[in-house]
C-alpha positions in Angstrom: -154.4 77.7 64.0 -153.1 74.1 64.4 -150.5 74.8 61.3 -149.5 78.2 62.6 -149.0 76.5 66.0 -146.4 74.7 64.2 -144.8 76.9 62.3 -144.2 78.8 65.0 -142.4 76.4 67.4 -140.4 75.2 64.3 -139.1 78.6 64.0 -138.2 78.8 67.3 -136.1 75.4 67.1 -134.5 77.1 63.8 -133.5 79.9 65.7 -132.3 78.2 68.5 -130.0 76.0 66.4 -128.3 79.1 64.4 -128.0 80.4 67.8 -125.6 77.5 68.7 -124.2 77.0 65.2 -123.3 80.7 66.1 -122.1 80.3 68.7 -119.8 77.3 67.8 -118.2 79.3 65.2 -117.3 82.8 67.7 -115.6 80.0 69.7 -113.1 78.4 66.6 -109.7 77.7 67.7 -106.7 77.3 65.7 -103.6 76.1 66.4 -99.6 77.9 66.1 -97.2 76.1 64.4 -94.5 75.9 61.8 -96.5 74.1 58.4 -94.4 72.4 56.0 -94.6 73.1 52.3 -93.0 72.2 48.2 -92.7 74.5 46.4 -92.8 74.5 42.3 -93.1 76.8 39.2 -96.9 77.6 40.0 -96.1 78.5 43.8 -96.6 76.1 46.9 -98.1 73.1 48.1 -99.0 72.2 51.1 -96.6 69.2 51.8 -98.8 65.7 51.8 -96.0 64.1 54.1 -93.6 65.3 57.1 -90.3 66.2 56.5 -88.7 63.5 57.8 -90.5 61.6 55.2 -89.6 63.8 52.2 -86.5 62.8 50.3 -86.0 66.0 47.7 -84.3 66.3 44.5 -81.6 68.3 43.6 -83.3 72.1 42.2 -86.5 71.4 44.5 -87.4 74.1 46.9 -89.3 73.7 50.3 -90.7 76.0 52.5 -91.7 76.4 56.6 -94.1 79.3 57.2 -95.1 79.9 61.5 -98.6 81.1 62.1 -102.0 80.6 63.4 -104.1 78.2 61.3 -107.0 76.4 61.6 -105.8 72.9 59.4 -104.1 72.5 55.9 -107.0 74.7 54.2 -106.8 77.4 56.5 -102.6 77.9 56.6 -100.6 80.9 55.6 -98.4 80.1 52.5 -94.4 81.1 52.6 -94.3 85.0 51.5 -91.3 84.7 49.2 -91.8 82.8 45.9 -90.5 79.4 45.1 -87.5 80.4 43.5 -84.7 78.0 43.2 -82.2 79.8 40.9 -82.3 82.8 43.1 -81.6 81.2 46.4 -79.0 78.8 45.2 -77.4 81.4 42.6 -74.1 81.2 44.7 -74.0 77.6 45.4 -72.3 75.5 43.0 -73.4 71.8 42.5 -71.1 69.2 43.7 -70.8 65.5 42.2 -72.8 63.2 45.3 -74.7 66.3 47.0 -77.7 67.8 45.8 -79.1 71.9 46.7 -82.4 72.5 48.3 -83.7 75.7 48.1 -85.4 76.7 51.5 -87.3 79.5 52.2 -87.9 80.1 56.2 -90.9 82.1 57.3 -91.5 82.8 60.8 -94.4 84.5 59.6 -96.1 88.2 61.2 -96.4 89.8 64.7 -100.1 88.5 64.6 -98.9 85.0 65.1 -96.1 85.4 67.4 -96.3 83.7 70.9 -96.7 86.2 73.6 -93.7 88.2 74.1 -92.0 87.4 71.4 -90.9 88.9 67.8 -90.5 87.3 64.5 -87.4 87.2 62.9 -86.9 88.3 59.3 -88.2 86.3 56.9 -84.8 84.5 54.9 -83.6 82.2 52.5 -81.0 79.4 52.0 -79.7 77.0 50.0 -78.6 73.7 51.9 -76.2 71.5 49.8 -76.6 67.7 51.3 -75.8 64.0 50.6 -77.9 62.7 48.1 -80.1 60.7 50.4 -81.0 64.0 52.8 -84.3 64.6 53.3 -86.0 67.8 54.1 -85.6 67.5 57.7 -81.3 67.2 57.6 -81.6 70.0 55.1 -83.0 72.5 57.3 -80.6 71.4 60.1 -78.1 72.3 57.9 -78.5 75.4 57.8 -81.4 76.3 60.6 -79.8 75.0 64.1 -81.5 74.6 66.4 -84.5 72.8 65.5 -86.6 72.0 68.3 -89.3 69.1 68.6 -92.0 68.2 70.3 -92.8 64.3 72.0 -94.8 64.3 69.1 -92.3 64.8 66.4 -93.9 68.3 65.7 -91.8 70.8 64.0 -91.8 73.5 67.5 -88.6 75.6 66.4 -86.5 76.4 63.6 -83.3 78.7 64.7 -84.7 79.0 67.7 -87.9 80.2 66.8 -90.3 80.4 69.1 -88.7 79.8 72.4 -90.9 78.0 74.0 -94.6 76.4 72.9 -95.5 73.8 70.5 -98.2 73.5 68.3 -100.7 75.3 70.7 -104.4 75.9 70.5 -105.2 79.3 70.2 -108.7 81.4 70.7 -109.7 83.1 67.4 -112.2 85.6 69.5 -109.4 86.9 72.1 -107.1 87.9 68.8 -105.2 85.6 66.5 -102.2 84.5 68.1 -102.6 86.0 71.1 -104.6 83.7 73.7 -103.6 80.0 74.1 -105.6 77.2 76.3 -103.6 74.6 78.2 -102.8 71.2 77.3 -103.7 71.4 73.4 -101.6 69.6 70.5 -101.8 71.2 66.8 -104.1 69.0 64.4 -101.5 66.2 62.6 -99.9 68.4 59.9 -97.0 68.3 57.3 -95.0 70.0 59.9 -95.2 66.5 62.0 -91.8 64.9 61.3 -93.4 61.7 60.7 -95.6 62.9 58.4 -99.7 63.3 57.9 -102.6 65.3 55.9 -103.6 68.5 57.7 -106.9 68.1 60.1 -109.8 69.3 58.8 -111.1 71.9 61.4 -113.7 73.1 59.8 -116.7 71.1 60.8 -118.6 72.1 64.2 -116.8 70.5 67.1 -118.6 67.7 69.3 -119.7 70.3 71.8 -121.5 72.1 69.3 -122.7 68.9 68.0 -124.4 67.8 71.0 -126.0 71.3 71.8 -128.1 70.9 67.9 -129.3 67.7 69.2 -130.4 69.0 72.6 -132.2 71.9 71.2 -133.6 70.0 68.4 -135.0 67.3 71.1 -136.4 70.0 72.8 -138.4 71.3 70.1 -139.9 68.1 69.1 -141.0 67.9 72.3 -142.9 71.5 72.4 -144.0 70.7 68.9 -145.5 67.0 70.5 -146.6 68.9 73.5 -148.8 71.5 71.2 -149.8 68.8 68.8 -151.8 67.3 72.3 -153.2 70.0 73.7 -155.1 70.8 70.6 -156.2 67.2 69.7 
């Protein structure tokens, strides 16, 4: 009886916990925001550094893709393939420039800020100084950029109009829902560079819910343990 006693007020912690694991998970956010990536002959990368910080070579191609995502494992690719000999077909090389293949994705309807609609997906090939990084070559040809305090990556052509980097509800329907006063997890789209956050582990709320359920059933499982001795 004593071990039954047990077993059963351990299942009933068990329960309780997947109930709040559960729970935790119905409630993930993501966040909105332009990622940065590098593209190569086997398709893209997420970008280990901002664009600010990237200094391309001549034939390299990098790509901006805008949607919902939860951190760096989590983020929608670019839709068009890596292709530099296709998006720079028409643009000569030039002695002390080099040509950076770009490929711009504002991404689906699903991701777009409220009110708003994506533009068409599109190429181009910037031809900068030497030097350029990543940044100065999408200025060159994807004014206006817009940032935020942070140095996040908020707007490319204009793209979204307002909104940077918010947190977004995944159970009110992806890109749909925001809460207030939310930054995006440090990403590649940071100008200043940075990893993508790992968002995948239970948050700290969730965290401290396993620990008060699991103190409560120690204490029913004390409790029983007592009133059989």
């Amino acid at each position: 009886m004593q071990r039954a006693g047990r077993a059963t007020a351990l299942l009933v912690v068990l329960g309780a916990v997947l109930t709040v694991l559960g729970t935790g998970t119905a409630q993930a956010a993501g966040y909105r925001y332009w990622s940065f990536w590098e593209g190569s002959g086997t398709g893209w990368a997420y970008a280990t550094q901002g664009p600010s910080l990237v200094r391309p070579d001549d034939g390299s191609v990098q790509g901006f893709r805008f949607a919902v995502s939860a951190d760096s494992q989590d983020a929608a690719r670019p839709r068009r393939s890596p292709d530099f000999t296709q998006i720079c077909a028409d643009t000569p090389a030039e002695d002390g420039r080099k040509r950076v293949a770009l490929v711009i994705d504002p991404g689906t309807a699903a991701d777009a800020p409220h009110g708003e609609t994506p533009p068409a997906l599109r190429t181009a090939c910037a031809q900068v100084p030497e030097d350029a990084s990543s940044a100065e070559a999408l200025a060159a040809v994807a004014k206006p950029l817009r940032y935020g305090s942070d140095a996040l990556l908020c707007a490319i052509s204009g793209y979204p109009e307002s909104g940077c980097g918010e947190q977004v509800s995944q159970d009110s329907g992806r890109g749909r829902t925001a809460t207030a006063d939310a930054s995006a997890p440090t990403s590649a789209g940071v100008a200043t560079g940075g990893d993508g956050a790992d968002g995948g582990g239970p948050s700290a709320g969730v965290l401290v819910g396993i620990g008060a359920v699991l103190l409560l059933g120690i204490a029913a499982v004390a409790q029983a343990r007592r009133r059989r001795g």
